[in-house]
FITOR-571189 format. One record per atom (N, C-alpha, C, O): residue in three letters; x, y, z. Coordinates in steps of 0.02 Angstrom, whole numbers, plus 50000, padded with zeros to 5 digits. Example, Ala and Ser with C-alpha at 12.3 -4.5 7.8 and 13.67 -1.06 7.14 Angstrom:
<gupas>
+-----+-------+-------+-------+
:  aa :     X :     Y :     Z :
+-----+-------+-------+-------+
: ALA : 50660 : 49716 : 50390 :
: ALA : 50615 : 49775 : 50390 :
: ALA : 50660 : 49835 : 50390 :
: ALA : 50712 : 49834 : 50423 :
: SER : 50642 : 49888 : 50354 :
: SER : 50684 : 49947 : 50357 :
: SER : 50645 : 50002 : 50394 :
: SER : 50670 : 50057 : 50402 :
+-----+-------+-------+-------+
</gupas>
This chain:
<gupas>
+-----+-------+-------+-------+
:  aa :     X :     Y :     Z :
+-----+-------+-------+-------+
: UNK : 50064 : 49666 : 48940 :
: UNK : 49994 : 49663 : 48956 :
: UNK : 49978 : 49714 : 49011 :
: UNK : 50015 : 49713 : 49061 :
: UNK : 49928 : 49759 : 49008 :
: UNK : 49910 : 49817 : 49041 :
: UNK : 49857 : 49771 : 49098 :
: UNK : 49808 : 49736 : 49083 :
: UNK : 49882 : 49784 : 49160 :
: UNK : 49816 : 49762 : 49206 :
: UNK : 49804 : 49836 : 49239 :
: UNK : 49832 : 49890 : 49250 :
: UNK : 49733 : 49795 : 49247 :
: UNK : 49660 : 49864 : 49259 :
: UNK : 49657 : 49827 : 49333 :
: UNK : 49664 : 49768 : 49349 :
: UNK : 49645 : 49880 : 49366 :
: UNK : 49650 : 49871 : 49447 :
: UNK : 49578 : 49896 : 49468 :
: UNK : 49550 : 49944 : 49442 :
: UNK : 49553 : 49858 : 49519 :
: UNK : 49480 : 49878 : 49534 :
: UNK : 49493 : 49920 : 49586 :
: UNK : 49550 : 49917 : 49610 :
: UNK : 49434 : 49977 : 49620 :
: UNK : 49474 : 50031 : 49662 :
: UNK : 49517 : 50002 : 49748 :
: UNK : 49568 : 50011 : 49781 :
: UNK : 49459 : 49967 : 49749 :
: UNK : 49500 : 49920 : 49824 :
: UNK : 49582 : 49895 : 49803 :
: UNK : 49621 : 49890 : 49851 :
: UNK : 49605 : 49882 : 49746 :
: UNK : 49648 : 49833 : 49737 :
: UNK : 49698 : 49894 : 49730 :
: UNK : 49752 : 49893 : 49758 :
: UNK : 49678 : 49940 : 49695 :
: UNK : 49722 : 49996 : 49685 :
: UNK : 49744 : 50039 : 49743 :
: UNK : 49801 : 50063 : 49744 :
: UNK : 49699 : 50048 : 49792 :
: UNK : 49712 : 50096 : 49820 :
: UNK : 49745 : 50037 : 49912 :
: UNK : 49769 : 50061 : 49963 :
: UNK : 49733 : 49975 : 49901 :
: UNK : 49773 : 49935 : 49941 :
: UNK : 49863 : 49936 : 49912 :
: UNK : 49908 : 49942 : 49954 :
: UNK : 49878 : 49930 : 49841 :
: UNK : 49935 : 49936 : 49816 :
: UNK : 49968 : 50003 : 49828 :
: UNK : 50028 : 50008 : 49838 :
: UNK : 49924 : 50055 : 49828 :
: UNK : 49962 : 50123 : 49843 :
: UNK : 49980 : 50137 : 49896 :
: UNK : 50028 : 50174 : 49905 :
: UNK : 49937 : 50103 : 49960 :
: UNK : 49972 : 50113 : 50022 :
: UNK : 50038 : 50091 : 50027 :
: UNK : 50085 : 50114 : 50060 :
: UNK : 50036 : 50035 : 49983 :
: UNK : 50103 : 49986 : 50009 :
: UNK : 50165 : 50030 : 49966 :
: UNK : 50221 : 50038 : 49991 :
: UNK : 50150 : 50050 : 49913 :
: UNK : 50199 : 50095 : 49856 :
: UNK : 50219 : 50128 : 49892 :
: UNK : 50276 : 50115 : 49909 :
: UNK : 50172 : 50215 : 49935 :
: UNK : 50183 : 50272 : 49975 :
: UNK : 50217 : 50210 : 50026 :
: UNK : 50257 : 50185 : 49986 :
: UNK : 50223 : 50181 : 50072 :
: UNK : 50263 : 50180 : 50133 :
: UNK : 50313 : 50156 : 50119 :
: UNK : 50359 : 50171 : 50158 :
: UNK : 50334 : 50104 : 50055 :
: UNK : 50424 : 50088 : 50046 :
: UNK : 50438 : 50073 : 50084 :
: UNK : 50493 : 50095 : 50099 :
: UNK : 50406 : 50028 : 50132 :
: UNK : 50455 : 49969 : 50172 :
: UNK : 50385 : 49924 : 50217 :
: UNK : 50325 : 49934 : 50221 :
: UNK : 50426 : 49880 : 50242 :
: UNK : 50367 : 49821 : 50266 :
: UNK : 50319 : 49840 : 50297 :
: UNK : 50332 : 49888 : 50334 :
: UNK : 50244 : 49815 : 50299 :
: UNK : 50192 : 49827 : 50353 :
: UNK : 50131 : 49783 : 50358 :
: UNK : 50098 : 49772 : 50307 :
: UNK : 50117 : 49764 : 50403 :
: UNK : 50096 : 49710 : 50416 :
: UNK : 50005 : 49729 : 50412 :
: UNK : 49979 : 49785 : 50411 :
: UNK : 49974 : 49667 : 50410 :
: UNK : 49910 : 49654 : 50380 :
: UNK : 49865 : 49712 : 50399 :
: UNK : 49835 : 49747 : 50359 :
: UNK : 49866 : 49716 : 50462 :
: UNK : 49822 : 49767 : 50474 :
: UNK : 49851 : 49826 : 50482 :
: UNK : 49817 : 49855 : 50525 :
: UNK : 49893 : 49859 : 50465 :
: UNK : 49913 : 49927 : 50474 :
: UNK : 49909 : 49926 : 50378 :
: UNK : 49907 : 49979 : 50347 :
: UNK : 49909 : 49886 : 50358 :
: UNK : 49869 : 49885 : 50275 :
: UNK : 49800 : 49918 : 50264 :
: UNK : 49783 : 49963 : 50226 :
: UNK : 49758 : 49873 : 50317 :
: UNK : 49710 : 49876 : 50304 :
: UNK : 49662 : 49957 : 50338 :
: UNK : 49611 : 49988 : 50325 :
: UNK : 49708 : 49959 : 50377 :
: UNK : 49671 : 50034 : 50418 :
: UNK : 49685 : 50090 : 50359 :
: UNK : 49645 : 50136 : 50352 :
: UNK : 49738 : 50086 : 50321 :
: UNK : 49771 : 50135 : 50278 :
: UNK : 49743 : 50122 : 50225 :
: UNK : 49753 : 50168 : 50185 :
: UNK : 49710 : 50081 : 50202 :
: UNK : 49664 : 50076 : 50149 :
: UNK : 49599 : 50062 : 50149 :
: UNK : 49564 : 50046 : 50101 :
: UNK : 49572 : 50076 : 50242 :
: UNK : 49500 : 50088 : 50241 :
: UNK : 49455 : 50030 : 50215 :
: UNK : 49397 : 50039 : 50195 :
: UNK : 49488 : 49965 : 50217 :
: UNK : 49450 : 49905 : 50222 :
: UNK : 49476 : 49862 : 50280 :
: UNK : 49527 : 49874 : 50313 :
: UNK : 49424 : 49798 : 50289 :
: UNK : 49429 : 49755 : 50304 :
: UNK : 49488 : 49714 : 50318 :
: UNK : 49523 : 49704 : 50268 :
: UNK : 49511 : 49682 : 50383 :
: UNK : 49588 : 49647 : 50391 :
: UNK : 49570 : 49599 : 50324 :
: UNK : 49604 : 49610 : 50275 :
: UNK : 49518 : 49545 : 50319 :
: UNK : 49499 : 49495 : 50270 :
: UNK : 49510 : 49505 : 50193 :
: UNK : 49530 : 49467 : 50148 :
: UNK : 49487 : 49578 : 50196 :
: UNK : 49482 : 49600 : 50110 :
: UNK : 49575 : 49631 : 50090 :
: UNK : 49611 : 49640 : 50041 :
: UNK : 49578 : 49634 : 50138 :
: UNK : 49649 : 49668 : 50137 :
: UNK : 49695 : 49592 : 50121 :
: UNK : 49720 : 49576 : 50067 :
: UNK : 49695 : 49565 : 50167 :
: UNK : 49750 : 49478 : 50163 :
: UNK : 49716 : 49435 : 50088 :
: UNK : 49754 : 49405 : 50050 :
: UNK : 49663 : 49437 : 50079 :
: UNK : 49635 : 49422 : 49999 :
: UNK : 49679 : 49469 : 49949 :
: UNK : 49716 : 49442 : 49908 :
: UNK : 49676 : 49529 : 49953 :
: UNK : 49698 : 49566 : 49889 :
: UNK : 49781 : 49555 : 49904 :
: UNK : 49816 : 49546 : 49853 :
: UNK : 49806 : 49555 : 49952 :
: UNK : 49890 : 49555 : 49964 :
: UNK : 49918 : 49465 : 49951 :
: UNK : 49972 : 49453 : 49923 :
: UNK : 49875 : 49414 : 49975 :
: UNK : 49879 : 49368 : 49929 :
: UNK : 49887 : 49372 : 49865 :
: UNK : 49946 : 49378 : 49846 :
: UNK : 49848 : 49370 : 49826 :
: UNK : 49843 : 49387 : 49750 :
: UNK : 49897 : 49429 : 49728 :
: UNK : 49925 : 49405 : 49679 :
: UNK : 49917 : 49478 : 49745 :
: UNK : 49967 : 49531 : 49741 :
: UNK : 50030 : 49467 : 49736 :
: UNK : 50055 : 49458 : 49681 :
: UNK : 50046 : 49437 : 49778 :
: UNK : 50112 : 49400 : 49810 :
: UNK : 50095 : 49361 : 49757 :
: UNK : 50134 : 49365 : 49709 :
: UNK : 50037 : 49313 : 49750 :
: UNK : 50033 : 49263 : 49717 :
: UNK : 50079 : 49294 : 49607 :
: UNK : 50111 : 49266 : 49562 :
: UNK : 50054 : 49351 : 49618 :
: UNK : 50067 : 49386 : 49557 :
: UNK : 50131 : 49407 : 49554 :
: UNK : 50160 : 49404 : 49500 :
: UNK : 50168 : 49437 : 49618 :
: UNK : 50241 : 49450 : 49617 :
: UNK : 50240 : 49507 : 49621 :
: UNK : 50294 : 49531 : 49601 :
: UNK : 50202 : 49546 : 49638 :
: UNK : 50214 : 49604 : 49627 :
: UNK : 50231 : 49655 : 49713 :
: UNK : 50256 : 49711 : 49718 :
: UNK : 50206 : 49604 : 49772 :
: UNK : 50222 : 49610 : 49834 :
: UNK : 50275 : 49561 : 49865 :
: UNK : 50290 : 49508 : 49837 :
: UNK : 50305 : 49585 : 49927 :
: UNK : 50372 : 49513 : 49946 :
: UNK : 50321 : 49510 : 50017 :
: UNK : 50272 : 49543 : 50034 :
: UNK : 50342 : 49479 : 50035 :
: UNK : 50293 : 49430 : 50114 :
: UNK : 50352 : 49395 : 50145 :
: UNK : 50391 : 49351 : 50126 :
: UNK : 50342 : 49448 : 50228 :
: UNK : 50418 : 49408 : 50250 :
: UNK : 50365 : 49383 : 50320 :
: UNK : 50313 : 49409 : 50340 :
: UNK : 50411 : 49312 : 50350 :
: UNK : 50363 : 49298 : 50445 :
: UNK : 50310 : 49259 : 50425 :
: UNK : 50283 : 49261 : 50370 :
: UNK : 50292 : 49216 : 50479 :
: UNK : 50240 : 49156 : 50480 :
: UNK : 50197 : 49172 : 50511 :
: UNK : 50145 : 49177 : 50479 :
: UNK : 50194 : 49183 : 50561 :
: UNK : 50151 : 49188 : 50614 :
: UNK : 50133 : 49280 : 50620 :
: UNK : 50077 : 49294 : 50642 :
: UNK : 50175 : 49333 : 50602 :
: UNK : 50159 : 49399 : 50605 :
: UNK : 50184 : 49409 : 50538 :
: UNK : 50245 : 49417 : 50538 :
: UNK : 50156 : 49411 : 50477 :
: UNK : 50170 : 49414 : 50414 :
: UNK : 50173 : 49501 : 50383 :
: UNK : 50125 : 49539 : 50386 :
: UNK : 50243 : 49519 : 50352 :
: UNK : 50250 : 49572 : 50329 :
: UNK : 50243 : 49589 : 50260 :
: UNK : 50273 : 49549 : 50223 :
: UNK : 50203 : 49651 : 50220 :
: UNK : 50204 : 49649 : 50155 :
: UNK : 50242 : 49704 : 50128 :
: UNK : 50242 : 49753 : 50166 :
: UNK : 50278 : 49713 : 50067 :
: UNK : 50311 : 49749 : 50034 :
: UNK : 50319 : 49760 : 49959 :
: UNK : 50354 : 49733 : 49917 :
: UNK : 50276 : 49805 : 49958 :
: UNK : 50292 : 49804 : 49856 :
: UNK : 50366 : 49813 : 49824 :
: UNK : 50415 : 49845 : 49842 :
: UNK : 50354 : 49765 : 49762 :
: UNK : 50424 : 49758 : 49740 :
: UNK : 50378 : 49793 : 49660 :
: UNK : 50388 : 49765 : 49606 :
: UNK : 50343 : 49837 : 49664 :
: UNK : 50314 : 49861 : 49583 :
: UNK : 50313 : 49926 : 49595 :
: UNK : 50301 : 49947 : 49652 :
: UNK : 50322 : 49955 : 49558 :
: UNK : 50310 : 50041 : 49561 :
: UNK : 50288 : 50063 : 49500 :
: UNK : 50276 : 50123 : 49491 :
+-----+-------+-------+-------+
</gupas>
């Protein structure tokens, strides 16, 4: 099944692709030129889907596991 990525969703996933290793919510969100909120929404969903790993409770790290 081919998923279609809306441009926010895409271009939040490419940051995380280009850096290849952990980074946390808002150094997401400055690099993809949105919102800390819109950023932790789309990286949810991402995780919820499997396609990101999420390490830490309280200072939470994200990492794509899709290329």
């Amino acid at each position: 099944m081919e998923h279609k990525l809306n441009p926010i969703a895409s271009k939040i996933l490419s940051v995380l692709i280009k850096n290849e290793d952990y980074m946390n919510t808002t150094e997401i969100a400055k690099e993809s030129k949105v919102s800390w909120n819109t950023a932790l929404i789309y990286l949810n969903d991402f995780w919820k889907k499997g396609w990101v790993e999420k390490e830490g409770n309280t200072n939470v790290y994200w990492k794509a596991i899709v290329y």
